[in-house]
Every structure is written in structure tokens, then in C-alpha cells.
C-alpha positions in Angstrom: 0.0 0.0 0.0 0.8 3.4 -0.9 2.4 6.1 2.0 1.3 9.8 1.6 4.6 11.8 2.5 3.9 14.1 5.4 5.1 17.3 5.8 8.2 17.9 8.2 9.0 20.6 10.3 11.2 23.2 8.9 11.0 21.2 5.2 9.6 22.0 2.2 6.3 20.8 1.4 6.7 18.8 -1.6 3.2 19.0 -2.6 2.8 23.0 -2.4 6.7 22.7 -3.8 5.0 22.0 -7.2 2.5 24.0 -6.8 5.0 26.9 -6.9 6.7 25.5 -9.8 3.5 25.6 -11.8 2.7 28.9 -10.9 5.9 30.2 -12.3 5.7 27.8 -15.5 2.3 29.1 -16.4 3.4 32.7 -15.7 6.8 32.0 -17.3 4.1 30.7 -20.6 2.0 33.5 -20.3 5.2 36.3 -20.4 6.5 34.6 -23.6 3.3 35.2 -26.0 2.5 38.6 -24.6 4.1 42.2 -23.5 0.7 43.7 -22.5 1.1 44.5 -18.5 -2.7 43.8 -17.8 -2.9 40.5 -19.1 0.5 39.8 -17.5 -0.7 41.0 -14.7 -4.0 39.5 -14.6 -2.9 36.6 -15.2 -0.7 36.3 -12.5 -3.9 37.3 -10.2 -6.0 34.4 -11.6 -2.8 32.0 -11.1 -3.0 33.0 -7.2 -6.4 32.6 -6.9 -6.7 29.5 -8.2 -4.4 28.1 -6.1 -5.6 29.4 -2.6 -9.2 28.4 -3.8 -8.2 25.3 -4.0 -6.7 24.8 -0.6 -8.4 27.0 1.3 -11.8 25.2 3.6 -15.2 26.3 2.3 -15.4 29.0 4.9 -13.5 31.6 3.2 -13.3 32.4 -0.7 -10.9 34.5 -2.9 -11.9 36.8 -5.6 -10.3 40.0 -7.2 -12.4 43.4 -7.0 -13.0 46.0 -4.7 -14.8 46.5 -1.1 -17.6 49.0 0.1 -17.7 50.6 3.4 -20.6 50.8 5.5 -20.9 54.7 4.3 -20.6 53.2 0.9 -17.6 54.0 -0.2 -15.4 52.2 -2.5 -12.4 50.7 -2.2 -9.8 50.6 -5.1 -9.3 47.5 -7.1 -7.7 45.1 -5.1 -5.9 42.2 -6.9 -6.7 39.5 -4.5 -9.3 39.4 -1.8 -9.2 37.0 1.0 -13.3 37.1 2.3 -15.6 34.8 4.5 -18.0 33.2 2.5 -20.6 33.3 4.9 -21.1 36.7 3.5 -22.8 37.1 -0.1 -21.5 38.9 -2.7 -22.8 42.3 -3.4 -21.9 42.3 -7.4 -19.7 39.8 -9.6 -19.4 40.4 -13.5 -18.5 38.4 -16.1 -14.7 39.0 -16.0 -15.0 37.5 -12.4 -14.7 41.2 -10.3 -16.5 40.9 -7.5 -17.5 44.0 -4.9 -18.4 42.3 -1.2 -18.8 44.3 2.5 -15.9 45.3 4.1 -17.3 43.3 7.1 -16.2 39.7 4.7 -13.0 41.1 4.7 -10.0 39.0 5.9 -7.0 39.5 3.8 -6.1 42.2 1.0 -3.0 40.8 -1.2 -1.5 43.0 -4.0 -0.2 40.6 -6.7 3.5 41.4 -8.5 5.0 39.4 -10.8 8.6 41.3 -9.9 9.8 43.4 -7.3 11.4 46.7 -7.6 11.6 50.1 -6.0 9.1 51.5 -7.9 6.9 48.7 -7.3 7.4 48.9 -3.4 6.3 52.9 -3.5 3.0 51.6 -4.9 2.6 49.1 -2.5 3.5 51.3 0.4 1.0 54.4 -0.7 -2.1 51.8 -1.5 -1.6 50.0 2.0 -1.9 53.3 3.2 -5.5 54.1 1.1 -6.8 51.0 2.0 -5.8 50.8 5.7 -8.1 54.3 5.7 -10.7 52.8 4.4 -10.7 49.2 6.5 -10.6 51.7 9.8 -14.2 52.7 9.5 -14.9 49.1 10.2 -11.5 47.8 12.0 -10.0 50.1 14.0 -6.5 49.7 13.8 -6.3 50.1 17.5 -8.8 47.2 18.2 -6.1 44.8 16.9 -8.7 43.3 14.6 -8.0 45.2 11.4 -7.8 42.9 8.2 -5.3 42.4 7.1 -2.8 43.7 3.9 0.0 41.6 2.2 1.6 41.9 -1.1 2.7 38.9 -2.8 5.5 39.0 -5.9 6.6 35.9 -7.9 9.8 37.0 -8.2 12.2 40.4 -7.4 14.5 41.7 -9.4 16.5 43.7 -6.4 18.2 42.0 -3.7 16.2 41.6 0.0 18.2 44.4 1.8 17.1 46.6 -1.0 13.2 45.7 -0.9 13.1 45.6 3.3 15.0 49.3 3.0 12.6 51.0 0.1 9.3 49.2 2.4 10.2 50.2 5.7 11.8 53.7 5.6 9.2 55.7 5.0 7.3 54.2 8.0 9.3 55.9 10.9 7.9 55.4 14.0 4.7 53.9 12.2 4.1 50.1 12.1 3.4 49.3 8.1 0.1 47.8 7.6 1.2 44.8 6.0 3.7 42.7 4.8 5.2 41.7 1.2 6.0 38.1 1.1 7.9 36.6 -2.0 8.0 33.3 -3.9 11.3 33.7 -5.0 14.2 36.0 -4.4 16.6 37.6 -6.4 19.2 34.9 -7.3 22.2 36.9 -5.1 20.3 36.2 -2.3 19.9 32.6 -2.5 21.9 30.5 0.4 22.6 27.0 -0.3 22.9 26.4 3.5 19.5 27.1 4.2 18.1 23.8 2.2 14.4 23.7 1.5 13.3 27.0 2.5 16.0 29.2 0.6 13.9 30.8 -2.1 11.4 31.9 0.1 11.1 35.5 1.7 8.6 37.6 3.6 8.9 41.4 4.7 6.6 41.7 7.6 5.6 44.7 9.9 8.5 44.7 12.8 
């Protein structure tokens, strides 16, 4: 009879291990047929969704669009939301955007398929918007605010670069989320750290 392999602490999961290969390999695909920075980029969304709906219980569900407030207004688009499906929908069109109640809100993720300075600005001015918005609901001092992450593929600028650009302009703030990284820039890469070497996360000291 067959054994399943189970995970081990502080190795890589061999199953979610492939997982990330295919998620590169499609984006890899995708990047070589096309130049245009919204399919690219869309794609890449879809590609992360896909995957987290899949393992995710049926409690929570994953879509890409925006949030309303209570005093109704509206969020920008977010790439990724993380929601609890006890909560309906408000709106979903045909190219899958979906609007739900800031109240569903768990997780906001902005999707990059590389890393660089420019890209971190972004990230660090719409955590900002959107950590305004999710305080009419979940006060930051509360300790309950949902939370924000962005998630890139890949980064084309070493790790002391990207925690630099993310964190300087905080000060004596605490961020309001986190960038987490499938894989890092190939300078960074330590062969003594085995399984877990080309992974990375930037979270809020």
C-alpha cells in the first residue's frame, strides 16, 4: 500500500513545492506570448487565486475586486481578496470582479510578478488608502483590522534593498502589511539554508 509523504517541520512541502513550480511555469508561458502589463498581470492574479481556492476550507473564498464601506464607499481594485463566505456577494461580472462588505474582509493581497523600488512605492502608498478605508470598520487600534499583504513571484532587487525602500518611510509607524515573495533575487539565494532558501517575507517589525 501506498504512503502519503507528510510534511516535516522546517522542510519543504513537496506537494505545495510543485504547486509553486506551476505557478511560475504558467506565468513563465504566459510572459513569452505577450508584452501587455494587464494580461501579465491579470494573469498572474487568476494564477493565485486559483491556487488558494483550491486549498483553502469552504469557509473563506478568494476573488479579485473591490470593497464598500458601511458609508458606501469604495475601495480601489484590489488584486486579491481574502473574504468569509458566509457573506454574499454584493456584485460579480463576467470577468470574475466581484465588490463584497468590508465586514467579509479578511486578507487584502496585491499581486507582482517582480519586485522593484518603484513597485514597493506603490505598495507602500495603496496600503496606506486601503488601511483608511478598512478603519471605518476595524480600527487599527482594536487589533482586529484585516489584514494587507503583497505577494510577488519574483524580485529583481536584492532583499536588503526591498526591506530598505518598504520600511523607511514608516518611521515610527508600524506598516500595515507585509510583502511576502515566492522567490528572491538569485544573489540572495543561500545554499545552506536547504528547503526554504527561495522563500522571503517582509513583515511589519
Amino acid at each position: 500500500m501506498a504512503r502519503f509523504e507528510k510534511q516535516r517541520f522546517e522542510h519543504r512541502n513537496p506537494i505545495f513545492y510543485q504547486e509553486e513550480i506551476g505557478l511560475l511555469a504558467a506565468l513563465d508561458k504566459v510572459q513569452k506570448s505577450t508584452t501587455n502589463s494587464q494580461i501579465l498581470g491579470r494573469h498572474g492574479e487568476k494564477g493565485l487565486i486559483s491556487f488558494l481556492n483550491r486549498y483553502l476550507p469552504n469557509c473563506l473564498r478568494v476573488v479579485s475586486g473591490h470593497f464598500v464601506t458601511p458609508q458606501g464607499l469604495l475601495s480601489p481594485e484590489i488584486d486579491v481578496i481574502l473574504i468569509d463566505a458566509r457573506y454574499p456577494l454584493l456584485s460579480q461580472n463576467e470577468s470574475g470582479l466581484a465588490v463584497v462588505m468590508l465586514h467579509s474582509v479578511i486578507k487584502t493581497i496585491e499581486v507582482k510578478l517582480s519586485l522593484v523600488k518603484q513597485e514597493i512605492v506603490k505598495i507602500r502608498q495603496n496600503s496606506e488608502a486601503i488601511a483608511k478605508l478598512i478603519a471605518e470598520v476595524f480600527p487599527p487600534k482594536n487589533g482586529t483590522s484585516a489584514e494587507q499583504c503583497a505577494f510577488a513571484y519574483r524580485t529583481d532587487i536584492r532583499a536588503r534593498t526591498f526591506t530598505r525602500h518598504y520600511f523607511e518611510q514608516w518611521k515610527d509607524r508600524k506598516p500595515p502589511g507585509s510583502i511576502d515573495i515566492l522567490r528572491l533575487h538569485p544573489a540572495d539565494h543561500d545554499r545552506t539554508e536547504g528547503p526554504l532558501e527561495h522563500r522571503s517575507s517582509t513583515h511589519a517589525a
